[in-house]
C-alpha positions in Angstrom: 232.3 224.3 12.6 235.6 222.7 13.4 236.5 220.9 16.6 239.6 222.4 17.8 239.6 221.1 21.7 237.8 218.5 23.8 238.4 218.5 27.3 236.9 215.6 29.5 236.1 216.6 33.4 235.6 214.1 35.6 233.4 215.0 38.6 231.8 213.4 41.7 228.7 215.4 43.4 227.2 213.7 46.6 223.8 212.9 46.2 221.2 214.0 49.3 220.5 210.5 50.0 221.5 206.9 49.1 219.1 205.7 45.7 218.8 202.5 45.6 217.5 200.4 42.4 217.7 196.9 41.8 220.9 196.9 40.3 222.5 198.8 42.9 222.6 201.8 45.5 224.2 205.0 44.3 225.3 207.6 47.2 227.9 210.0 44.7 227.0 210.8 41.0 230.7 210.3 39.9 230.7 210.8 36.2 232.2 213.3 33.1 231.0 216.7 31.6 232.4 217.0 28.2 233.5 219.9 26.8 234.0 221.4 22.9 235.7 223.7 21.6 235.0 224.7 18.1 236.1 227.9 16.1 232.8 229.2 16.6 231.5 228.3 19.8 231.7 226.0 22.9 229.2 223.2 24.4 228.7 221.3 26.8 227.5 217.7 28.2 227.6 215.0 30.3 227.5 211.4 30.3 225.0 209.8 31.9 226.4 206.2 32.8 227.9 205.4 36.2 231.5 203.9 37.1 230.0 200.4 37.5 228.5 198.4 34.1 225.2 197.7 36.1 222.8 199.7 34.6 223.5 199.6 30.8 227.3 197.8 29.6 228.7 200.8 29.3 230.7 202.6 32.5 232.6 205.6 32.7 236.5 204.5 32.7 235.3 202.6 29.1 233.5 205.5 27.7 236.5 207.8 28.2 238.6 205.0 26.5 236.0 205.0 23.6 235.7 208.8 23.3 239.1 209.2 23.2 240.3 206.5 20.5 237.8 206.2 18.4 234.7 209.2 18.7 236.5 212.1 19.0 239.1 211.6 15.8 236.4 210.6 13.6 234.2 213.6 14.9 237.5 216.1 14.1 238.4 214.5 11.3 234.9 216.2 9.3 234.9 219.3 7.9 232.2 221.4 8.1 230.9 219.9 11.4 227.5 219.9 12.4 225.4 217.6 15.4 223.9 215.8 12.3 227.1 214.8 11.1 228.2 213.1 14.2 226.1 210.0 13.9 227.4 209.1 10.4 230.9 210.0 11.3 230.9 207.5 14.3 229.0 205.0 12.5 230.8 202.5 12.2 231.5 202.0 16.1 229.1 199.9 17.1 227.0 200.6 20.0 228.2 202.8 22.7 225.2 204.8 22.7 226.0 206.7 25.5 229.2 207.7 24.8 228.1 208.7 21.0 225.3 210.9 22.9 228.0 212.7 25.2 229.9 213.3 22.0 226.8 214.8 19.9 225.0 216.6 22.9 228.5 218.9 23.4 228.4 219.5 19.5 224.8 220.3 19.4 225.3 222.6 22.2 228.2 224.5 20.3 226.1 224.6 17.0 223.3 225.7 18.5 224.9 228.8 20.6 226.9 229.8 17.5 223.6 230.8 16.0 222.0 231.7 19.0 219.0 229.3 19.3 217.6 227.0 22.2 217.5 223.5 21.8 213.8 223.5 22.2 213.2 225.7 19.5 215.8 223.1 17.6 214.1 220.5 18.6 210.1 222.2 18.3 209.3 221.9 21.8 206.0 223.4 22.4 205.5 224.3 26.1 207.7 226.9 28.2 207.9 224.4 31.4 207.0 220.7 32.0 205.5 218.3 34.4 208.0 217.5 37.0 208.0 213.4 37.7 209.9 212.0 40.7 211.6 208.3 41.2 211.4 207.0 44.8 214.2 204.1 45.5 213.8 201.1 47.7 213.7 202.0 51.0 214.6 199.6 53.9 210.9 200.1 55.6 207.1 201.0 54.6 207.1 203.3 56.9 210.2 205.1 55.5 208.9 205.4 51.5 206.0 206.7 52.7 207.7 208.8 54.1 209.2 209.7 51.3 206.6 209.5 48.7 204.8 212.2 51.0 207.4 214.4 51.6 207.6 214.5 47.8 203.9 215.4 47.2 204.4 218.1 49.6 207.5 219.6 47.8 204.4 219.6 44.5 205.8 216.6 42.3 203.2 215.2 39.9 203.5 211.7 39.6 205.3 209.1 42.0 207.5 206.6 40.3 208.2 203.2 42.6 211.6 201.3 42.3 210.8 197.5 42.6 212.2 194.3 42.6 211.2 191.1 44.0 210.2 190.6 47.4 209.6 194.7 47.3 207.1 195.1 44.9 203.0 194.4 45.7 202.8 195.3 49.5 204.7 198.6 49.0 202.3 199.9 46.1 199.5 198.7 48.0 200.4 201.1 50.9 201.4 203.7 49.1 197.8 203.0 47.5 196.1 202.8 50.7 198.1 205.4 52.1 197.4 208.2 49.4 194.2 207.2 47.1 193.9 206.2 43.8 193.8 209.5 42.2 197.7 209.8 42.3 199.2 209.5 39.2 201.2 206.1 40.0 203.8 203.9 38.5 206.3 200.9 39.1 210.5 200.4 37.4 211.9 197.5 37.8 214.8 197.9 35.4 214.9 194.0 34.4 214.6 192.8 37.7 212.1 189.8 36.6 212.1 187.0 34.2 208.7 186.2 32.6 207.8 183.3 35.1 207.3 186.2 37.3 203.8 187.3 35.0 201.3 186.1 37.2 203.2 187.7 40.1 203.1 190.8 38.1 199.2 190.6 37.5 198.8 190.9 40.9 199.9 195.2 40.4 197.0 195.0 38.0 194.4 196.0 40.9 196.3 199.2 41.4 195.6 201.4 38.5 199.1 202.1 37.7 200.4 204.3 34.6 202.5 201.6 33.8 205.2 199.1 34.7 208.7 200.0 33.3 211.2 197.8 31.9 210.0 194.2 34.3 212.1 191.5 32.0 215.4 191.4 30.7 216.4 194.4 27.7 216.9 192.0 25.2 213.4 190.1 25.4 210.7 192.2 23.3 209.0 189.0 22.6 209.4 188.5 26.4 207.4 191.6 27.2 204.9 190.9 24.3 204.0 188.1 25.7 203.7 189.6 29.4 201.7 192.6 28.4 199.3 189.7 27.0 199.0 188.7 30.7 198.4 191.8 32.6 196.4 194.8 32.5 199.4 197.4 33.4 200.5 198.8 30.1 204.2 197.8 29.7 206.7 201.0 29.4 210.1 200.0 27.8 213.3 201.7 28.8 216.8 199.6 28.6 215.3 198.2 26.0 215.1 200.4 23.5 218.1 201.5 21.4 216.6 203.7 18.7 213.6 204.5 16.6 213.8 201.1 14.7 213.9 199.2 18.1 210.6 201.5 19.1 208.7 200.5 16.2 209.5 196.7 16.4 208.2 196.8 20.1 204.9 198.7 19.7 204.4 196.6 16.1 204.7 193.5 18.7 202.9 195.4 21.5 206.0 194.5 23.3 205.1 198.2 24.9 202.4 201.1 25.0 204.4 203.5 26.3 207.9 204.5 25.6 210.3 205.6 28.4 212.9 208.1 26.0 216.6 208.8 27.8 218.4 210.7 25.1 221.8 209.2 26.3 220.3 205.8 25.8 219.6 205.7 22.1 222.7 207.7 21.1 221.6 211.4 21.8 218.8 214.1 20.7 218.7 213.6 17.4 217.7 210.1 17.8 215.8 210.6 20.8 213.2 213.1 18.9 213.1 210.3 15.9 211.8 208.4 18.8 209.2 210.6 20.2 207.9 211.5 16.1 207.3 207.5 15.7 205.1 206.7 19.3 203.5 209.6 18.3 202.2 208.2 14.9 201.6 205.4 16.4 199.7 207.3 19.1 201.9 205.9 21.7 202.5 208.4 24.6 206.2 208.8 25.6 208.0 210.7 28.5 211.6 211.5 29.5 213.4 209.1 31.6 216.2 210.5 34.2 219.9 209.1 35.3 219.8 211.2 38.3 221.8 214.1 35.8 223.5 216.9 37.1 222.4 220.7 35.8 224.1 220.0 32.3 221.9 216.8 31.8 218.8 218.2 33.1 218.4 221.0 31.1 218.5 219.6 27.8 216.2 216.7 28.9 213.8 219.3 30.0 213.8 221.2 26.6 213.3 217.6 25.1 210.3 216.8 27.5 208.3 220.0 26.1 207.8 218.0 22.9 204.1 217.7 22.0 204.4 213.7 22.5 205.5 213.8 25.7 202.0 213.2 27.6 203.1 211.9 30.7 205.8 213.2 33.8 208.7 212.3 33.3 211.7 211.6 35.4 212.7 215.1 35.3 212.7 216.1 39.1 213.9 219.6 40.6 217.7 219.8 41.3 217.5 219.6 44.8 215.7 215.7 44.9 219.3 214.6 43.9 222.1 217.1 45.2 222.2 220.0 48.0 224.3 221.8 45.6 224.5 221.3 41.7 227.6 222.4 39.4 225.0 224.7 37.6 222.1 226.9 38.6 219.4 224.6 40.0 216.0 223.7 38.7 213.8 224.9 40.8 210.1 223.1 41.0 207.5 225.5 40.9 203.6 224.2 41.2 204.7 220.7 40.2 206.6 222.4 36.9 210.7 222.4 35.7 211.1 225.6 33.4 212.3 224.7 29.9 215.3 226.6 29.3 215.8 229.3 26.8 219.2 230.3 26.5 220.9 229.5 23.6 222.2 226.0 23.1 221.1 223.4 26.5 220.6 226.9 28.1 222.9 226.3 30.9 226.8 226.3 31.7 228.8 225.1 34.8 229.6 227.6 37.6 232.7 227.8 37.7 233.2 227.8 41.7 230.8 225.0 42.0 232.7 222.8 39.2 236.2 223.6 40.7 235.2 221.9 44.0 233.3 218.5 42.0 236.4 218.1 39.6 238.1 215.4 40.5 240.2 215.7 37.2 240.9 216.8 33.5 241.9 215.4 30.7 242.6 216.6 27.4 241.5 214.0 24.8 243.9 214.0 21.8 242.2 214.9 18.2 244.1 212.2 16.3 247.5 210.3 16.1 
């Protein structure tokens, strides 16, 4: 292929209620789509990062800046492109993960619909729909998440997923616990929100039988977490932390984690993200497919992702309608606790185009070279 056009569309979709995490409360998913042109085909993508550097360090105005001047002339610049090629091409710009995944994920999506094959056969997914996870925010009351947490279990979600952070942590999974039994399928994120002082507070979730704590020190600190999962029962899950397939090894050769929370935008895109699954799975670690509260265009790919044999657990990969009334593509639709795995060609998906004229807040054209 050849990359003749790449158009950036910045959009902002209301979300059905405020989500609130310890780094923040989100009320509008305001981010990009990109879009490809090649001479053989076009794709599609989004970026997963918000407007705000809370999260991760990168943020929507900089990853425009870095698509623009440095990702997308080296990506046009190759002849004969192909989604492996984009990696090696882009290289040389360190980090920027998320941006790099925006950029691949759009040129996957072309290469794949030029020949006419889904991106789970691409990637050898192995079940036609997966196990739909859900992520409940902090709430200002009990009361209200569990509220929530039932109203979710009603709608047929699998598995509950608990923000925390201190000071909201031990008496809400307790009541959620006392509330709904320990048979449900239960776990705990508390995206870096404690330090390692915090352990013994931590061993108190021990009595709970959750699935697993997610990401409770900083993202630079696997000898952090090593030394917390030494100290409690929960198994440690690593998320933020967790850049690419080397950074997975080195944690479960520490034991830093035993499970492994994989968000394709996170460690640079698919490619990577299915290196990741192959080595937890040698290593018989299970893994599972982390959200960023996507849009249609991010969802469906993650989805086709999730149907890999390693993924053992929910992920993150709620219907459409737990984050927006209306989507810019055709919603996911949960169906006995299930997401469908798509099987058009490519992510399997495209914008509507009436739905994606009212959520564009603008377009840009980013230039091929100097």
């Amino acid at each position: 292929m050849k990359l003749e056009r790449v158009e950036l569309v910045q959009v902002a979709i209301p979300l059905v209620t405020p989500f609130r995490t310890s780094f923040g409360t989100m009320t509008t998913k305001d981010t990009f789509l990109l879009h490809v042109v090649t001479d053989t085909a076009e794709g599609w993508s989004e970026f997963a990062a918000d407007p705000e550097p809370l999260y991760c360090s990168e943020f929507v105005a900089g990853a425009e800046i870095v698509l623009r001047d440095f990702l997308v002339p080296r990506v046009a610049a190759v002849r004969n492109l192909t989604a492996a090629a984009v990696g090696p091409a882009t290289a040389k710009v360190k980090g920027h993960e998320l941006a790099k995944a925006t950029l691949e994920t759009a040129v996957l999506d072309a290469e794949l619909r030029t020949y006419g094959m889904p991106l789970s056969v691409f990637l050898g997914s192995v079940r036609d729909r997966v196990p739909a996870g859900v992520s409940v925010g902090i709430k200002d009351s009990v009361g209200e998440l569990l509220d929530d947490v039932e109203r979710y279990l009603a709608e047929g979600y699998v598995r509950i997923k608990l923000k925390i952070e201190p000071g909201w942590d031990v008496e809400p999974v307790r009541a959620v616990r006392e509330r709904l039994g320990d048979a449900l399928p239960l776990q705990v994120d508390a995206n870096t929100a404690y330090g390692l002082a915090d352990a013994e507070h931590l061993r108190r979730l021990d009595e709970f039988g959750l699935l697993l704590i997610e990401e409770p020190l900083e993202e630079d600190n696997l000898h952090g977490h090593a030394q917390l999962q030494r100290r409690i029962a929960t198994p440690v899950c690593l998320d933020e932390s967790l850049h690419g397939a080397r950074d997975t090894a080195a944690a479960i050769a520490m034991d830093a984690c035993r499970v492994v929370n994989v968000k394709p935008a996170r460690v640079g895109g698919y490619l990577e993200a299915r290196r990741i699954h192959d080595v937890a799975r040698a290593h018989g670690v299970p893994v599972w497919c982390g959200g960023m509260l996507e849009t249609g265009i991010g969802r469906a790919p993650n989805l086709a992702l999730a149907a890999l044999p390693g993924f053992t657990l929910p992920g993150d990969t709620s219907a459409s309608g737990r984050y927006f009334a209306e989507d810019i593509t055709e919603p996911f639709v949960l169906e006995d606790g299930h997401l469908p795995v798509p099987t058009g060609p490519g992510i399997g998906i495209e914008p509507l185009p009436d739905a994606l004229r009212r959520f564009t807040r603008g377009r840009r054209e980013l230039l091929l070279g100097r």
